[in-house]
C-alpha positions in Angstrom: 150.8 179.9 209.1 147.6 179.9 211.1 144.5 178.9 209.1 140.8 179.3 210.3 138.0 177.2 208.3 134.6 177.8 208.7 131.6 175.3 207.7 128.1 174.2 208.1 126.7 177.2 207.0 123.5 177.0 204.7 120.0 177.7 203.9 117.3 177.3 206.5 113.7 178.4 207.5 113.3 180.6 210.0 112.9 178.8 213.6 115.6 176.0 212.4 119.2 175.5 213.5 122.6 175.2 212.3 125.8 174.0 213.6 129.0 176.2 212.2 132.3 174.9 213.0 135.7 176.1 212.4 138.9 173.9 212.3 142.4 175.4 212.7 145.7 174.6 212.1 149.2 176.4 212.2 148.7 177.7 215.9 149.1 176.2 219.6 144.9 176.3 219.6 144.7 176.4 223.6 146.4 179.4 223.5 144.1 180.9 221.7 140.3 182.4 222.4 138.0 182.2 219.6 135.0 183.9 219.0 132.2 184.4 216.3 131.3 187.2 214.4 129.1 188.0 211.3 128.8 190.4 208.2 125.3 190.9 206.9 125.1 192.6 203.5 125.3 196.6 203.9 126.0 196.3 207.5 129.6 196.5 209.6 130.9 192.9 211.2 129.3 192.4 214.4 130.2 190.3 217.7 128.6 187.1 218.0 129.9 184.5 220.6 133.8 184.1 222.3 135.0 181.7 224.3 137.8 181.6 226.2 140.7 179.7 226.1 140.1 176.9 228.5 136.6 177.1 227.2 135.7 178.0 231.1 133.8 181.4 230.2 132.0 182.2 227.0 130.2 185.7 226.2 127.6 187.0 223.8 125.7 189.4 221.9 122.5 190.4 222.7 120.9 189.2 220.0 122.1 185.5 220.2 122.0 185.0 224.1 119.6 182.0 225.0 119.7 181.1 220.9 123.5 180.5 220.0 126.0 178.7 222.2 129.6 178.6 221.4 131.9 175.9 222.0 135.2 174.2 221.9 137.4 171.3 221.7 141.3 171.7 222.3 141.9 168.0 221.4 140.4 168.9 218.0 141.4 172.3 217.3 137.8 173.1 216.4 135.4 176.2 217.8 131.3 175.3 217.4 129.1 177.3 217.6 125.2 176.0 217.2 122.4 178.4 216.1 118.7 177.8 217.4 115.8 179.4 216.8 117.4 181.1 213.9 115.3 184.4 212.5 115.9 185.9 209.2 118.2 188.5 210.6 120.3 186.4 211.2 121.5 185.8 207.4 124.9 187.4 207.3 128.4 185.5 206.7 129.8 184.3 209.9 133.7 184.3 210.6 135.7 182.1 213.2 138.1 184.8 214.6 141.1 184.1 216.9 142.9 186.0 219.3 146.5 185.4 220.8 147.4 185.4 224.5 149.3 189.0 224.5 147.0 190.3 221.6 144.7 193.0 222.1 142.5 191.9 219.7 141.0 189.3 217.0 143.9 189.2 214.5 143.6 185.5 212.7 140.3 185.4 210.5 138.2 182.6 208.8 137.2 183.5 205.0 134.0 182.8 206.1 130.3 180.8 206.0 126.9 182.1 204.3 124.0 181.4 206.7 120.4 182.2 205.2 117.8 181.7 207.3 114.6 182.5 205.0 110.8 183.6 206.3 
């Protein structure tokens, strides 16, 4: 049974940082590309960060490139994914996702991690 479990997440002033991380267990984790994404309250879940599974590439939104940077550790079984210059929209639940070699989408999900960044 594949299990995704996000932490770090927190309160914190607008222009600080976080660090969320995401631990897993049940899968073959280098198989596997991970990504970010985040649910702010009224709005739809959004893209945040992926990374491949080799960690070789990485992509982004628009809204976190040059802020966020998403990484991983295979030896771990862990996805990172360290939050700069955080703004106050920002504040939305974040999700460690995983997808499967042949799968055509994100299909294992984290139950997610409040971030708040305040003004």
């Amino acid at each position: 049974q594949v299990q995704l479990a996000e932490s770090g997440g927190g309160l914190v002033q607008a222009g600080g940082s976080l660090r969320l991380s995401c631990a897993a267990s049940g899968l073959t984790f280098s198989r596997y590309a991970m990504a970010w994404f985040r649910q702010a309250p009224g709005k739809e879940r959004e893209f945040v960060a992926a990374i491949e599974r080799s960690g070789g590439r990485t992509y982004y939104a628009d809204s976190a490139k040059g802020r966020f940077s998403i990484s991983r550790d295979n030896a771990k079984n862990t996805v990172s994914l360290q939050m700069n210059s955080l703004k106050p929209e920002d504040t939305a639940v974040y999700y460690c996702a995983a997808r499967g070699t042949f799968a055509s989408d994100y299909d294992c999900w984290g139950q997610g991690t409040q971030v708040t960044v305040s003004s």
